[in-house]
N, C-alpha and C positions, 0 to 999 in steps of 0.2 A: 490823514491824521489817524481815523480809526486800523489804516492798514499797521499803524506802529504800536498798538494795543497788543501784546502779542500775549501777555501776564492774565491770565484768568483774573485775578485779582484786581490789574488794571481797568479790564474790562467793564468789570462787577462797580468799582468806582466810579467811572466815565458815568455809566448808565444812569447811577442813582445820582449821584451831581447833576448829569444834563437834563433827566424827566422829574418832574415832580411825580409824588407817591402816585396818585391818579394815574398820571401818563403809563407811569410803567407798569400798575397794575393792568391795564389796559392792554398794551403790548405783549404780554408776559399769559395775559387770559388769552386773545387771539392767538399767539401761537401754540399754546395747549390745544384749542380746539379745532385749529388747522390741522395740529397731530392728530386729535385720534379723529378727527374727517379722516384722515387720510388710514388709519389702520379702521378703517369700514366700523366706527361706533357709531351707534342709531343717536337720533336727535335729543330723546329723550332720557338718554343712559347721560351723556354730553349737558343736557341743563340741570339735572339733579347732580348730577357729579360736579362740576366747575359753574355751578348757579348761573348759567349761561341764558340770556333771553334770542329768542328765533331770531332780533337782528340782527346781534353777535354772530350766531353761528351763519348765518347769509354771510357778512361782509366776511367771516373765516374761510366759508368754504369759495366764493371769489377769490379770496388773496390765495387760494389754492392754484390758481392760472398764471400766477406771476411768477416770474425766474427765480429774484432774492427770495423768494416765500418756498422755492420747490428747492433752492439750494440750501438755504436754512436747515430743514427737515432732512435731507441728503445724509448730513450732518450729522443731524440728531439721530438718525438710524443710524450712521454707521457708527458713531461712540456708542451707541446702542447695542450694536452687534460684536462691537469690540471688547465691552463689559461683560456680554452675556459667556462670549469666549473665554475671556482672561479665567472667570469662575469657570467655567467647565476644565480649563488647566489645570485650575488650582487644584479643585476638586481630583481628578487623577492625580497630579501630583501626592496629593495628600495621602491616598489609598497605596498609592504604589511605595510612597516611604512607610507606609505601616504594615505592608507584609513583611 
């Protein structure tokens, strides 16, 4: 069922129908904090920034050894890298029609 969510928008729907507000704040904090686990933020930068308590980030940086959890992030880098790109196009692009 979730493989037929294909609609960003579908998606965005499912979630907040399926979890209550809680749940998916939850879900939604965990995997922020798995991110920047994962681009090397210090513990303390991660609980002031995302109000994060030590056993949030424990059970984050755990779900960091799980497959779903490392393909997740996979993910979110490369839309990451793909964003960062498209503006560096644009950008030239830009410069080059104003000469």
């Amino acid at each position: 069922m979730i493989d037929d969510l294909n609609d960003p928008k579908e998606i965005e729907l499912f979630l907040t129908d399926f979890f209550d507000e809680a749940e998916l704040e939850k879900y939604i904090k965990r995997m922020a904090i798995a991110y920047w686990l994962k681009k090397r933020r210090d513990r303390d930068n991660i609980k002031r920034n995302l109000l994060a308590t030590p056993k949030e980030i424990v059970l984050a940086e755990k779900s960091l050894k799980k497959e779903g959890i490392k393909l997740a992030l996979k993910k979110i880098e490369a839309e990451e890298f793909a964003n960062e790109w498209t503006e560096k196009i644009r950008k030239f692009a830009r410069a080059k029609n104003s000469q």
